[in-house]
C-alpha positions in Angstrom: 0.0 0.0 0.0 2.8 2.3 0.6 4.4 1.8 -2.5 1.2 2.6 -4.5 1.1 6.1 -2.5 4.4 6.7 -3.6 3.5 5.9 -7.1 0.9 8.5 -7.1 2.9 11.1 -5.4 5.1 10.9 -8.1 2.9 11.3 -11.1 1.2 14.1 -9.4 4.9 15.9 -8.9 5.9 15.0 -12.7 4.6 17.7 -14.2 5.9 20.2 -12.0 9.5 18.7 -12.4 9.1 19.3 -16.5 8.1 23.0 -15.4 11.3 23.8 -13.5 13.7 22.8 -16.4 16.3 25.4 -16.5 16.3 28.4 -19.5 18.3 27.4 -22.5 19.9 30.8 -24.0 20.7 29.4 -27.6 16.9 27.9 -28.0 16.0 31.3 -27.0 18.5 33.0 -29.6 17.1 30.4 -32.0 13.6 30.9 -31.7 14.0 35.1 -31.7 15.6 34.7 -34.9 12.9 32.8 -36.4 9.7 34.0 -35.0 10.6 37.4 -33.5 13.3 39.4 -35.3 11.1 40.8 -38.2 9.5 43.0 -36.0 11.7 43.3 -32.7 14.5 43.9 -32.1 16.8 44.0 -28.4 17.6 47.5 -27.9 15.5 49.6 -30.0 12.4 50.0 -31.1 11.4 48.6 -34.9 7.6 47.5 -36.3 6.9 46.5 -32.3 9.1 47.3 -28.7 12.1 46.9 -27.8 12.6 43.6 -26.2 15.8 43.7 -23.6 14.7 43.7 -20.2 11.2 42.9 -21.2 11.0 40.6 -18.1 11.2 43.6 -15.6 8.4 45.9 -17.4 5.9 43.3 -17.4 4.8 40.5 -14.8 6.2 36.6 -16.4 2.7 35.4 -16.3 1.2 38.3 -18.2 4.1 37.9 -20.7 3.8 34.1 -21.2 -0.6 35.2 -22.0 0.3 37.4 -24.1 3.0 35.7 -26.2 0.3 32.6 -26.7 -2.9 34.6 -27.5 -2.6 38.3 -27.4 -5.5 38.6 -29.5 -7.6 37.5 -26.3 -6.2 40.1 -24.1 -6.7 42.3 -26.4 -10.3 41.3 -26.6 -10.4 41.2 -22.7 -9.2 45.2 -22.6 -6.2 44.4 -20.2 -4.8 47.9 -20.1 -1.5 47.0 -20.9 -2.5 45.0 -24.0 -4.3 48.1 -25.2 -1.7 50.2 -24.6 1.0 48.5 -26.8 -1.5 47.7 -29.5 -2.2 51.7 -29.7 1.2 52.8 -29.5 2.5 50.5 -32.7 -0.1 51.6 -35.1 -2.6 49.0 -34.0 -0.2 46.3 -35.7 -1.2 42.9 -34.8 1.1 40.9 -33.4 1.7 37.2 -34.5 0.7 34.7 -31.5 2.5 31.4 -30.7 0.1 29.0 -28.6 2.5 25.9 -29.4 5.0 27.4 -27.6 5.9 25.4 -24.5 6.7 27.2 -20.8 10.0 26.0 -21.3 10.3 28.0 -25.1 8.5 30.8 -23.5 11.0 31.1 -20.4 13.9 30.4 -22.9 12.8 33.3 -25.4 12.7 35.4 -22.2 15.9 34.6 -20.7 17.7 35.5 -24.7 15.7 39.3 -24.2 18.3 40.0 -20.8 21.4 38.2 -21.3 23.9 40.1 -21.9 27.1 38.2 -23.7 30.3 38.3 -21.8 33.3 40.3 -22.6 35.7 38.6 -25.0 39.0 38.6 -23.2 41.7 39.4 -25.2 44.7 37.0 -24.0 48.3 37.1 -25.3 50.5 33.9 -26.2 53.7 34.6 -24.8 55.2 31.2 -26.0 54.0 32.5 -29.8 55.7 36.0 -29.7 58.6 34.2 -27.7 59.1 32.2 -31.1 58.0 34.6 -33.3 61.7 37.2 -31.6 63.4 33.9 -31.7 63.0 32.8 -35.3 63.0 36.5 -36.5 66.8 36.8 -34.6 67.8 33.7 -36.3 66.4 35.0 -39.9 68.6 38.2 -39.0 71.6 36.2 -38.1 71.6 34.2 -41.3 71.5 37.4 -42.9 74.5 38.7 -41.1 76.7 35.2 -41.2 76.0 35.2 -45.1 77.2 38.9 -45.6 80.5 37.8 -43.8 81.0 35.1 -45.6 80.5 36.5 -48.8 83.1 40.0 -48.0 85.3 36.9 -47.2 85.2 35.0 -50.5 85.6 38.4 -52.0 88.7 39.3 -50.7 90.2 36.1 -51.3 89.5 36.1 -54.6 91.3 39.5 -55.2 94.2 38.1 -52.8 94.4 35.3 -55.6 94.7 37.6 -58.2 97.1 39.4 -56.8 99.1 36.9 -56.1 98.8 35.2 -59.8 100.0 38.5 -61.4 102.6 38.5 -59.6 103.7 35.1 -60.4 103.1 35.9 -64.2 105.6 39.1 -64.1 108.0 37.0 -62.3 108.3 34.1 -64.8 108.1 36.7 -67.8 104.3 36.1 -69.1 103.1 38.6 -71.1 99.4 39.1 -69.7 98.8 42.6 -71.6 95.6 41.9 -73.5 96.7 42.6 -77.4 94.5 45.2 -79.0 92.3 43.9 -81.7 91.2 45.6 -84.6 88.2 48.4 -83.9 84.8 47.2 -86.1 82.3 49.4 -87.2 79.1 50.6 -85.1 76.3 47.9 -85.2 74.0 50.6 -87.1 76.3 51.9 -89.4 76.8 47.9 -90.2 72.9 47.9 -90.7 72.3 50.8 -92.5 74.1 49.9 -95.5 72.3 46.9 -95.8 69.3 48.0 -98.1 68.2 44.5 -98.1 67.9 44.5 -93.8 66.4 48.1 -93.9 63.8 47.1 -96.1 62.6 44.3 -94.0 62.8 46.6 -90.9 61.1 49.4 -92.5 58.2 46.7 -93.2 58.4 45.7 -89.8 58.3 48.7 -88.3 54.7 49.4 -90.7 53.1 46.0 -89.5 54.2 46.8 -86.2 52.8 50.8 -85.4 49.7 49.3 -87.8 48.9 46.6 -85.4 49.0 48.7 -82.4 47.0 51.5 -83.5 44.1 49.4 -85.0 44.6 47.3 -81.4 44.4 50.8 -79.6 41.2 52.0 -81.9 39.5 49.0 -81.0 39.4 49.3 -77.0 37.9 52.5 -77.5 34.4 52.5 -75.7 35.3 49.1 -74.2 35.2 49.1 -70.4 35.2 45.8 -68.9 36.8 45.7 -65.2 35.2 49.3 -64.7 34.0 49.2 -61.1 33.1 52.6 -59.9 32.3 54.0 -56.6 28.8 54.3 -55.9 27.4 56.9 -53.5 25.8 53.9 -51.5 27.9 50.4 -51.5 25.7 48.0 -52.5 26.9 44.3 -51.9 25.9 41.9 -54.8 27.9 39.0 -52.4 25.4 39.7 -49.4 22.3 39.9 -51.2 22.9 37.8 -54.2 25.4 35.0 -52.2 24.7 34.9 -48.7 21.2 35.5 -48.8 20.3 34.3 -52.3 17.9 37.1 -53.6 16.8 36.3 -56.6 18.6 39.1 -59.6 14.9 39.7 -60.5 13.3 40.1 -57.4 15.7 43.6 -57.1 15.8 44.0 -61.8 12.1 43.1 -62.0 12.3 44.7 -65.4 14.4 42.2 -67.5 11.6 39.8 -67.5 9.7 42.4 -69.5 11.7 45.3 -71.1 15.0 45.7 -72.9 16.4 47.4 -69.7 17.0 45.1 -66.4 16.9 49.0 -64.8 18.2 50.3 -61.3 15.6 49.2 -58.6 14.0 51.9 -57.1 14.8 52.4 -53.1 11.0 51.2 -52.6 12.2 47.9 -53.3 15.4 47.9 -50.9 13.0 48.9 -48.3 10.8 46.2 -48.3 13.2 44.5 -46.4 15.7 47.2 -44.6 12.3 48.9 -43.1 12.4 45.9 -40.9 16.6 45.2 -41.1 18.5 48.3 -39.9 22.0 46.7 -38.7 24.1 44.3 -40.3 24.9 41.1 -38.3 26.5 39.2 -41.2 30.5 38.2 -40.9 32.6 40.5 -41.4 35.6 40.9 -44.4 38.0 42.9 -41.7 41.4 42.6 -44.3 39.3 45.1 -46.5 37.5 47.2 -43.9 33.9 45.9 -44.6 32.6 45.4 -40.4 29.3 45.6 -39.3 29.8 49.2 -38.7 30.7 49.7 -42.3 27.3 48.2 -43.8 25.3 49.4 -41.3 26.3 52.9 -42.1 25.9 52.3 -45.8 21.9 51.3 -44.5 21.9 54.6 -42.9 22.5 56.4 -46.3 19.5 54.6 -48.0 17.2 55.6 -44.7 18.3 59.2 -45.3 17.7 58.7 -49.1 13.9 57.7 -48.5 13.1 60.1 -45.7 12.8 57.4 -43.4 12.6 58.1 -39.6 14.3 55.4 -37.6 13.1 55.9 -34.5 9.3 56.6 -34.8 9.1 54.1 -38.2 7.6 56.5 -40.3 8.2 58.6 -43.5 9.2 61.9 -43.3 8.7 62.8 -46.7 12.0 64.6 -47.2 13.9 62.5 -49.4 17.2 63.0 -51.5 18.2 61.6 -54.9 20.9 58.6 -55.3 23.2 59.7 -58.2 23.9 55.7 -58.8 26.9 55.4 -61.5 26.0 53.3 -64.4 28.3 50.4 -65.1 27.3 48.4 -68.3 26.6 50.6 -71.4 25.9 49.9 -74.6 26.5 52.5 -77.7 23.2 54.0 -79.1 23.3 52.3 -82.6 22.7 48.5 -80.4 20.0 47.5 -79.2 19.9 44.6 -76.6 16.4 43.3 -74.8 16.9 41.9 -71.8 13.5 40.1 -71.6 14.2 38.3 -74.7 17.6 36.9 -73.2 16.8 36.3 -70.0 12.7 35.4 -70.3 12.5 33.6 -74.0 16.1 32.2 -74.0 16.0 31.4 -69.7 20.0 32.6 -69.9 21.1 33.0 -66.4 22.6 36.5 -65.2 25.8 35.5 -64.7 26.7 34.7 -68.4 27.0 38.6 -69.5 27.5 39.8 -66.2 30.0 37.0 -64.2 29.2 36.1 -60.9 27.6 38.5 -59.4 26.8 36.6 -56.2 30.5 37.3 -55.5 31.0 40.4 -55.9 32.0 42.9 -53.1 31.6 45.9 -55.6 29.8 45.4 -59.0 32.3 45.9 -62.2 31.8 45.0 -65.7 32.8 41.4 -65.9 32.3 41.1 -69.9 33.6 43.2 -72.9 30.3 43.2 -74.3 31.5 44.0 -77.9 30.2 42.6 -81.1 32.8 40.0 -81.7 31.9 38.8 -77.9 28.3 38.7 -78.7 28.5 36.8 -82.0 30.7 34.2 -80.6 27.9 33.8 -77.8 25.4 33.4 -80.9 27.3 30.9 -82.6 27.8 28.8 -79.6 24.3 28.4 -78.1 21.6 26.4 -79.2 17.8 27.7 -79.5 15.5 26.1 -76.6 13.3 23.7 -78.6 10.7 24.0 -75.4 9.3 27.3 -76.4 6.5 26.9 -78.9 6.9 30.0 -80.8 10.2 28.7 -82.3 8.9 24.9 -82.4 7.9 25.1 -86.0 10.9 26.8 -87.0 13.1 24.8 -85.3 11.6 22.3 -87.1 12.0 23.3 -90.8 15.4 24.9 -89.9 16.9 21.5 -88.2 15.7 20.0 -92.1 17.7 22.8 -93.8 21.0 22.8 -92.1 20.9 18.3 -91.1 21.3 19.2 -87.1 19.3 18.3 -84.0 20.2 21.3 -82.4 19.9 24.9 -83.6 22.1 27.6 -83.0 20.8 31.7 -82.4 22.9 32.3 -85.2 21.1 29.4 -87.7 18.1 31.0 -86.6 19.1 34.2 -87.6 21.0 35.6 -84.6 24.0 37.5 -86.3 21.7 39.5 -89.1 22.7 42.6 -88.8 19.4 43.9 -88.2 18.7 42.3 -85.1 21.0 44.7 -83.1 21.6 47.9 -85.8 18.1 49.2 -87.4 
């Protein structure tokens, strides 16, 4: 009988052990991250409060009600529900009733710790090897140079002592004098044959270089300018994998990919104000750095920070164009990148990583009709299915090329 007490006593306590389980800091991290950080942040206010130190503005019970169903407290008209709702534009806030006490009092815990300090500790056995091994590199250094002034003056000992020996045994050592030639260009120049062949050297050669010179005029690939606000194609593109045509919406339907307006940055920086991505220290890119460079596009749209509002005041981006083609081309970008499905990064490299955008390709005819010649037509898209068709018959391939189907006329680019 006691034994069956003591069974019961402990399924009755059970539940109460499970509740006492102590926070975990990197679940809470973890599920900030995920479900909170598009709104919150710790220590300033975004789309909803501030969230450091959440725990001593608020009683823990109310907090764990209203992070399961604020919408009930809200309906309730608990004052202090009300008061947030009112003072965030009435922005409903995304409730988690899955969340377990143990998630709950793990999210909390994340809002108020505080990381400790990294302690910067030196390695006195390193920097005792690193003297060491630079004293022995500087004593090579210094046994070499004696060694070498050593073999010098042995050497001109030696001579010395040979000349003398010579005189002594009656050696004539005077070097006899040898007959004086001509210069080398009087030699040439009465060669008419070898000037003849220079002269047409000479012709091939200046012709070469100028027509070389003439034809990297208006060519500007590796041109990377500085743009008023550094853009990183390696974050957005690489780290974070946007989509080119989420930010160049145009290609898919216009001749121009075009420069995305700041409307379209802010659909996510309204919400991401610091950078928290790894840093490239060796060229000076820290978090500091890109969160600055967020600061210019807030001051570009008028965008007030702290209150999360427009001001209205807003200031031009002078954005330096890279890739530019002369008037008499025309290029449509929908028809390369929408009909043909060719991928960014064939004109324009890989942009995912690139710290600084630059011109990756020449883009010059010659570069183009090489591209033409090489690729084959997608056989998928129906408008070219008949064509394909009769043209595969005509030329005895399988596969098409743009430039079977017509793809170096010169109309297609010059009209």
């Amino acid at each position: 009988m006691l034994n069956i007490k003591k069974f019961y006593f402990l399924i009755l306590f059970i539940p109460f052990f499970g509740l006492s389980q102590d926070a975990d800091i990197d679940l809470g991290k973890k599920l900030f991250n995920t479900n909170c950080a598009a709104c919150h942040k710790l220590n300033k206010k975004a789309v909803g409060p501030a969230l450091s130190g959440v725990t001593e503005k608020y009683d823990k019970e109310w907090l764990y009600n209203w992070i399961r169903n604020g919408s009930q407290m809200l309906k309730d008209e608990d004052p202090q529900a009300i008061a947030i709702w009112e003072e965030y534009n009435k922005t409903v806030m995304t409730y988690y009733p899955q969340f377990s006490d143990q998630e709950i009092e793990s999210l909390l815990a994340y809002t108020n710790y505080t990381p400790p300090t990294p302690t910067i500790t030196t390695n006195s056995d390193q920097s005792v090897q690193q003297n060491s091994s630079s004293i022995s590199s500087d004593l090579i250094l210094v046994v070499t140079t004696i060694v070498f002034l050593i073999l010098v003056t042995m050497l001109f000992l030696v001579q010395r002592t040979l000349l003398k020996i010579a005189r002594t045994s009656g050696v004539d050592i005077e070097s006899k004098s040898k007959k004086s030639l001509p210069p080398l260009w009087k030699t040439i120049v009465k060669n008419q044959f070898l000037m003849f062949v220079l002269a047409i050297i000479f012709l091939l050669s200046s012709a070469y270089g100028v027509f070389g010179y003439l034809m990297q005029v208006g060519i500007d690939q590796g041109y990377e300018p500085i743009q008023p606000i550094q853009f990183s194609h390696k974050i957005h593109a690489g780290t974070n994998q946007i989509e080119c045509k989420y930010c160049h919406s145009s290609a898919r339907v216009s001749k121009h990919s075009g420069i995305p307006s700041l409307n379209v940055c802010m659909n996510c920086h309204e919400y991401i104000s610091e950078y928290n991505g790894e840093e490239d220290l060796e060229n000076g890119y820290t978090k500091d750095f890109y969160t600055n460079e967020i600061k210019k596009l807030y001051y570009a749209v008028g965008w007030d920070e702290e209150n999360q509002i427009y001001t209205g005041n807003t200031k031009p981006v002078k954005w330096v164009r890279i890739h530019n083609l002369p008037d008499f081309v025309y290029f449509n970008h929908s028809q390369h990148a929408e009909v043909a499905k060719i991928e960014c990064q064939t004109c324009h490299g890989p942009v995912e990583e690139m710290e600084i955008m630059y011109q990756y390709s020449p883009l010059t005819m010659g570069w183009c009709i090489d591209c033409h010649r090489e690729s084959n037509v997608d056989k998928s898209n129906e408008y070219y299915e008949k064509i394909h068709e009769e043209l595969s018959i005509k030329y005895g391939v399988e596969k098409l090329t743009v430039a079977q189907l017509g793809g170096i006329e010169c109309a297609k680019c010059h009209y």
